[in-house]
TORTILO-456042 format. One record per residue (C-alpha): x, y negated, z. Coordinates in steps of 0.2 Angstrom, whole numbers, always signed. Example, Ala and Ser with C-alpha at 12.3 -4.5 7.8 and 13.67 -1.06 7.14 Angstrom:
<vokols>
+-------+-------+-------+
!    c1 !    c2 !    c3 !
+-------+-------+-------+
!   +62 !   +22 !   +39 !
!   +68 !    +5 !   +36 !
+-------+-------+-------+
</vokols>
This chain:
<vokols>
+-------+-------+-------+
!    c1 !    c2 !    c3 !
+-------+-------+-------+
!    +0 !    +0 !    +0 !
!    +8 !   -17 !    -5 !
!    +2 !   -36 !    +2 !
!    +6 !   -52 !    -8 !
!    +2 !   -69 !    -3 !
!    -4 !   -77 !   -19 !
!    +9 !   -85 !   -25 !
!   +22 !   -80 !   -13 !
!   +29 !   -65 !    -5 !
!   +26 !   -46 !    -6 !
!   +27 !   -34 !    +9 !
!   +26 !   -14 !    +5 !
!   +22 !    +1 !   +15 !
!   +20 !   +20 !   +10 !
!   +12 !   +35 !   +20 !
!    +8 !   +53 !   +20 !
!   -11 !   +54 !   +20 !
!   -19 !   +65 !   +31 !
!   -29 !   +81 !   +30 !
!   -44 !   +72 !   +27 !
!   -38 !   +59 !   +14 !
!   -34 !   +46 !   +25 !
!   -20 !   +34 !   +30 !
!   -21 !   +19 !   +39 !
!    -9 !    +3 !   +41 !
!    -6 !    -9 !   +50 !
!    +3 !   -26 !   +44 !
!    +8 !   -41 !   +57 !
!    +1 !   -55 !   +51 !
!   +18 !   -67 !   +57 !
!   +26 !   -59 !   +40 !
!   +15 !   -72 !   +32 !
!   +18 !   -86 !   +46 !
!   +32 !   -94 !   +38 !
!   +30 !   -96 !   +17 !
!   +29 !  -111 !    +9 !
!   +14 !  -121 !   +12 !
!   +10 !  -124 !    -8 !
!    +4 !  -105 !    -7 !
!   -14 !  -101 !    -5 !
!   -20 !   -93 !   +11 !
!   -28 !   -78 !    +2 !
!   -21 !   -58 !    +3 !
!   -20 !   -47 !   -12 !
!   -22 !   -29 !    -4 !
!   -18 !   -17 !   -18 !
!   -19 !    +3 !   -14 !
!   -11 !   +18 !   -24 !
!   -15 !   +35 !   -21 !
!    -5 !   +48 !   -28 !
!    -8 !   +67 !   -31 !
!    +6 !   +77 !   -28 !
!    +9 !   +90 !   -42 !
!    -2 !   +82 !   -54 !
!    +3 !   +65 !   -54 !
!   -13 !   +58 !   -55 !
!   -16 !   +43 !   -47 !
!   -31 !   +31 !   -40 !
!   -28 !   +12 !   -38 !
!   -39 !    +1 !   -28 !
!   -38 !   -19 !   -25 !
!   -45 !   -29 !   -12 !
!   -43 !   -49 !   -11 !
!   -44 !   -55 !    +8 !
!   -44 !   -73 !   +15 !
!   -31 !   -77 !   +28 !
!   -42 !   -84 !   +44 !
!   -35 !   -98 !   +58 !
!   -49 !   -97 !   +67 !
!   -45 !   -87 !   +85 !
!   -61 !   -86 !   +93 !
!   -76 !   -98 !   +94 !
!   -89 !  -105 !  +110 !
!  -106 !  -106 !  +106 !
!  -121 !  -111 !  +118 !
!  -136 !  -100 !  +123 !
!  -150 !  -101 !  +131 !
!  -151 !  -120 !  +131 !
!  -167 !  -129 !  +129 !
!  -170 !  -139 !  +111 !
!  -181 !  -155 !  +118 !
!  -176 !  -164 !  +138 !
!  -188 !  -175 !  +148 !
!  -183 !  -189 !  +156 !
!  -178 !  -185 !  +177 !
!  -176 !  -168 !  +171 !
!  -161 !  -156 !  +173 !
!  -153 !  -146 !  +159 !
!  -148 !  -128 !  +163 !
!  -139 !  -118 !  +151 !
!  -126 !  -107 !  +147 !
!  -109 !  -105 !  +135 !
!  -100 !   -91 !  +128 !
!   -81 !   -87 !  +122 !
!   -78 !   -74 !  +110 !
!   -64 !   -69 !  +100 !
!   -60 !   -65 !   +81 !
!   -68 !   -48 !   +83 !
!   -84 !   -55 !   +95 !
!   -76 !   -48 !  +113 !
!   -76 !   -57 !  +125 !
!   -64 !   -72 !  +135 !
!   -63 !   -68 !  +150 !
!   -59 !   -80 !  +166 !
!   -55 !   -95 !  +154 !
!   -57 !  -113 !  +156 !
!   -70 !  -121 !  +146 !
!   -72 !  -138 !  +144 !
!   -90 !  -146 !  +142 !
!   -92 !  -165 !  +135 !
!  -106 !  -174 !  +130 !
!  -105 !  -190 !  +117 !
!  -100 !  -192 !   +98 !
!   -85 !  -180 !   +92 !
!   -76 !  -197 !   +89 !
!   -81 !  -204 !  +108 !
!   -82 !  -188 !  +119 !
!   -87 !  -189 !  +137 !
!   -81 !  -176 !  +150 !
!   -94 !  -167 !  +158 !
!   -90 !  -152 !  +167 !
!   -77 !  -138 !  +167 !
!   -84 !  -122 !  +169 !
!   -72 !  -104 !  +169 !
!   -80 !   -89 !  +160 !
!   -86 !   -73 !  +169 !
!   -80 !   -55 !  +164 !
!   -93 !   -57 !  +147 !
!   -86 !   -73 !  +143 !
!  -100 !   -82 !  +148 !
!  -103 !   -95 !  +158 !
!  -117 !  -107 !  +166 !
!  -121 !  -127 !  +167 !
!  -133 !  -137 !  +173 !
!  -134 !  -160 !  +175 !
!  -147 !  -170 !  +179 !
!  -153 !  -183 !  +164 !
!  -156 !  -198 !  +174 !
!  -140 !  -207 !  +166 !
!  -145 !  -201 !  +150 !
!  -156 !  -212 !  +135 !
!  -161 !  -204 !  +119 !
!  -153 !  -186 !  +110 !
!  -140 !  -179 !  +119 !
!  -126 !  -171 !  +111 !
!  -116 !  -157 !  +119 !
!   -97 !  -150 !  +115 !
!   -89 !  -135 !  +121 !
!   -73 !  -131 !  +121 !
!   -57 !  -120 !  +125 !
!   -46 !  -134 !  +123 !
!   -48 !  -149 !  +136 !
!   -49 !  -161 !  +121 !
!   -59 !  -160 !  +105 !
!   -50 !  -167 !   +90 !
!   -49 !  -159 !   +76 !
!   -34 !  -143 !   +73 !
!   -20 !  -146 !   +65 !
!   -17 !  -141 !   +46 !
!   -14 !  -120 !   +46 !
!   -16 !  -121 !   +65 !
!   -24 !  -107 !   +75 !
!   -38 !  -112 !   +86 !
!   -53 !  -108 !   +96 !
!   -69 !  -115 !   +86 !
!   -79 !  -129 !   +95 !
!   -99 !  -128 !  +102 !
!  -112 !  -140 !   +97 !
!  -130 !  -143 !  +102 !
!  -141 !  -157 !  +104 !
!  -156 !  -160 !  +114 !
!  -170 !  -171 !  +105 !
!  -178 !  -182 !  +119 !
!  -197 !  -178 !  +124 !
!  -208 !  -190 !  +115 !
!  -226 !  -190 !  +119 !
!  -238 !  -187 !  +105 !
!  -249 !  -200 !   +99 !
!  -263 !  -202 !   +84 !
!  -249 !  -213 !   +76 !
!  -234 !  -202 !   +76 !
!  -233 !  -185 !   +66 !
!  -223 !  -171 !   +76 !
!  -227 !  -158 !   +62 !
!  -231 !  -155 !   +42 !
!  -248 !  -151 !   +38 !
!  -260 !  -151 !   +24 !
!  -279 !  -155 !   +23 !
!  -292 !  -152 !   +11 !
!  -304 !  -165 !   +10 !
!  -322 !  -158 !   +12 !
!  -339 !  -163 !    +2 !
!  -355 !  -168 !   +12 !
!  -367 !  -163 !    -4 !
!  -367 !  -148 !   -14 !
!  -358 !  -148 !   -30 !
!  -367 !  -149 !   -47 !
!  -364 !  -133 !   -60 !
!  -356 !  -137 !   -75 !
!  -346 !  -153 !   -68 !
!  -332 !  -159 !   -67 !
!  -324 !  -162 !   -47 !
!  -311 !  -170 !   -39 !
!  -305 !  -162 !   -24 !
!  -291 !  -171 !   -13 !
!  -277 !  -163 !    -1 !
!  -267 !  -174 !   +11 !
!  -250 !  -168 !   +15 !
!  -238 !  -174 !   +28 !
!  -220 !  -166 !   +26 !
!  -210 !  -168 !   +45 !
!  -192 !  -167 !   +46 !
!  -187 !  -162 !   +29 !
!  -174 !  -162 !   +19 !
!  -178 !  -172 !    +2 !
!  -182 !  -162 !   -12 !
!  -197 !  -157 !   -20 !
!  -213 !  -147 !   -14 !
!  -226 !  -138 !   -24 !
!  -244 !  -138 !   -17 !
!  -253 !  -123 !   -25 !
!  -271 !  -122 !   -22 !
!  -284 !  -106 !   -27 !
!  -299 !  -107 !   -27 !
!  -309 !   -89 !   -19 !
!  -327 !   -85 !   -22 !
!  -337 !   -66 !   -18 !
!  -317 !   -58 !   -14 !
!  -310 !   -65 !   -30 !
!  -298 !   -79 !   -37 !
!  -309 !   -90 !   -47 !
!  -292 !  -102 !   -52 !
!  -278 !  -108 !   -47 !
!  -267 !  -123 !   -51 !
!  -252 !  -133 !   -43 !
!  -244 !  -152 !   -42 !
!  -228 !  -157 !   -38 !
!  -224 !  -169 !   -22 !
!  -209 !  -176 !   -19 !
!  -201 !  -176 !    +0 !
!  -193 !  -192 !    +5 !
!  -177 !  -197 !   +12 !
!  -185 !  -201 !   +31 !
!  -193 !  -192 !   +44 !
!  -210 !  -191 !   +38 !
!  -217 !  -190 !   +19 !
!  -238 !  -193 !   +19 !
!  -248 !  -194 !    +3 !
!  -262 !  -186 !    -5 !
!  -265 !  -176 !   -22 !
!  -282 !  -172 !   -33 !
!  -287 !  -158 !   -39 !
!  -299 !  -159 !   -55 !
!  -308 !  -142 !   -61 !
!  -325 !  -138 !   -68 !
!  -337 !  -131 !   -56 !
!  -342 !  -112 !   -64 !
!  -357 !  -101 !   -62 !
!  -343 !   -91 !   -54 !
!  -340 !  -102 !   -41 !
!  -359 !  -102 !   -35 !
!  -367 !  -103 !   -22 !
!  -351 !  -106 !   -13 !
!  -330 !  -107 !   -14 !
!  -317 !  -109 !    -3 !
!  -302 !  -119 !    -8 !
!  -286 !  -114 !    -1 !
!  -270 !  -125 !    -1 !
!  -255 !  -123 !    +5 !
!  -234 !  -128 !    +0 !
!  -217 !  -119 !    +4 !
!  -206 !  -133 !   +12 !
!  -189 !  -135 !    +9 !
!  -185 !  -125 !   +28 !
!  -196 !  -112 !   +19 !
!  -209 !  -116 !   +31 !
!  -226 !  -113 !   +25 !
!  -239 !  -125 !   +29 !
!  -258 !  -122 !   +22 !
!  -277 !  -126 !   +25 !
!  -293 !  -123 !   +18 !
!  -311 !  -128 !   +18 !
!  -325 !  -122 !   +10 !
!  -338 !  -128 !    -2 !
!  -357 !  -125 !    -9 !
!  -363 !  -129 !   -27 !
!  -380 !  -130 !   -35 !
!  -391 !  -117 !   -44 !
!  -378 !  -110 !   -56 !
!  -383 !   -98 !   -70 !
!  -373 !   -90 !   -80 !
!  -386 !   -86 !   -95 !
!  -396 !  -101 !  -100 !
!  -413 !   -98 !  -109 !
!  -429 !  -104 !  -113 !
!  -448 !  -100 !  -109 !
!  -464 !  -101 !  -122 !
!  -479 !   -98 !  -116 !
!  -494 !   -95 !  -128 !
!  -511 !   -95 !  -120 !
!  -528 !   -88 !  -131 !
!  -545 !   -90 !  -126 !
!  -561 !   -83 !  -132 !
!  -570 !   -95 !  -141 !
!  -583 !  -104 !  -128 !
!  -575 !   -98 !  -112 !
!  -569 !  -109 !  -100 !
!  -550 !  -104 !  -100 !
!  -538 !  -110 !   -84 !
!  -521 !  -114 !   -86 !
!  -509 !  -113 !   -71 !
!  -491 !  -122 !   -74 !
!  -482 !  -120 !   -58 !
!  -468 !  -134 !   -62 !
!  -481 !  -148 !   -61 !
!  -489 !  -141 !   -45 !
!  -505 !  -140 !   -56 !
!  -522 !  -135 !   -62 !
!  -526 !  -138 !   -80 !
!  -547 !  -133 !   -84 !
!  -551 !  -134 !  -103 !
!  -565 !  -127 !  -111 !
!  -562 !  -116 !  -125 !
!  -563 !  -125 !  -143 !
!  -556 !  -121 !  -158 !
!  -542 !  -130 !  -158 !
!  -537 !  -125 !  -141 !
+-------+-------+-------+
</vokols>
């Protein structure tokens, strides 16, 4: 088995393989420590096996990336959202490369900008690497933003520098809900006080409201469901703005169908940027809608001199006539 740094040097080792097949290696990674730093930081693994007597041979290659990263701290089990007077309990954990745990290691908790941090607390990691915090908020105004730490600072690492990767997390400050401010994106047909004609054409609105989304755009698809079937569907295109919260509204025009009597439902909904889904629906009764239209002749004949009577039921009314020839 050989290892090249692109660019750079090789290093090559050889080995019986087992009964099974197999051989392992094991390379020290400092051979690479020390090459020139024009060479890329990736690995070419290339692998040879040989048949003995036959001379047949198998190759295989493998291109790795050469990692500085050491281990990482991440928070866990600390809350999203803080109220004001509140205390904030949670925990962080140390791992290295290979996900096992620091043990009994110093970790350093800051709060503030990356550019401006603010020590907060040290804390020393049990036998699972893990260890708990808790501060009050009183001195606290807006999000606050959490760093962890290995290192009791938290610049940046140096170019081609092993380190310990840095936690983050910030904590969005409780805001009560009101009328006036949208917490989350929704969508909402527009209902119809009267029943719809047949054979017209409708306009049927949706209002969206699209919270905390990156910009982009959003499709809102809308079916429309009557007796267990999908009558029609259709979609426009919305366009998600570059601040917190994008409202508007779209129509939907269609034809109202014999197939849509005596009732639909219209079902919108929209797959946000997140890949949330967000979708409503409200229902909706039409008119007398046939699907075969026709007509009625009706021919009465009376014997002559009879008094005849005529019943026509869409005028709610009797008609008498005696019986005449031209009758």
């Amino acid at each position: 088995m050989a290892l090249w740094q692109m660019g750079g040097s090789c290093h090559t080792e050889t080995k019986q393989a087992d009964k099974t097949g197999c051989a392992t290696f094991s390379f020290n990674m400092s051979i690479f420590t020390k090459m020139d730093e024009k060479l890329q930081d990736v690995l070419d693994i290339r692998a040879k096996v040989e048949e003995e007597g036959t001379g047949v041979s198998l190759p295989q290659e493998k291109r790795v990336t050469i990692s500085y990263v050491l281990g990482k701290v991440s928070f866990i089990n600390v809350p999203k959202v803080w109220e004001r007077g509140s205390n904030v309990e949670g925990k962080v954990r140390a791992v290295y490369h290979n996900n096992t745990p620091v043990c009994d290691a110093p970790v350093y908790l800051f709060t503030g900008q990356l550019w401006q941090p603010r020590s907060l607390q040290n804390l020393t990691t049990d036998s699972n690497g893990v260890a708990s915090f808790s501060f009050s908020t009183d001195n606290f105004d807006g999000d606050i933003q959490l760093h962890a730490s290995l290192t009791p600072t938290v610049g940046n690492p140096g170019y081609r520098t092993a380190h310990y990767d840095r936690g983050f997390h910030t904590l969005s400050m409780f805001q009560p809900s009101s009328p006036e401010i949208k917490t989350i994106s929704s969508l909402e047909v527009q209902k119809k006080d009267k029943p719809l004609p047949c054979d017209a054409e409708e306009d049927i609105s949706v209002n969206y409201t699209i919270v905390g989304e990156s910009p982009g755009s959003v499709d809102v698809i809308y079916l429309v469901l009557s007796r267990g079937a999908v009558i029609m569907q259709g979609q426009k295109q919305v366009q998600v703005q570059d601040r917190s919260v994008t409202e508007g509204q779209v129509n939907f025009e269609f034809r109202v169908s014999p197939e849509m009597a005596p009732e639909f439902q219209l079902v919108a909904y929209a797959v946000l940027p997140s890949e949330d889904v967000i979708a409503h629906s409200a229902n909706f009764s039409t008119d007398k809608c046939f699907s075969n239209k026709g007509s009625v002749i009706l021919q009465v004949c009376c014997v002559f001199g009879v008094i005849c009577l005529q019943s026509n039921s869409n005028q709610s009314h009797l008609q008498l006539a005696k019986s005449r020839e031209d009758f």
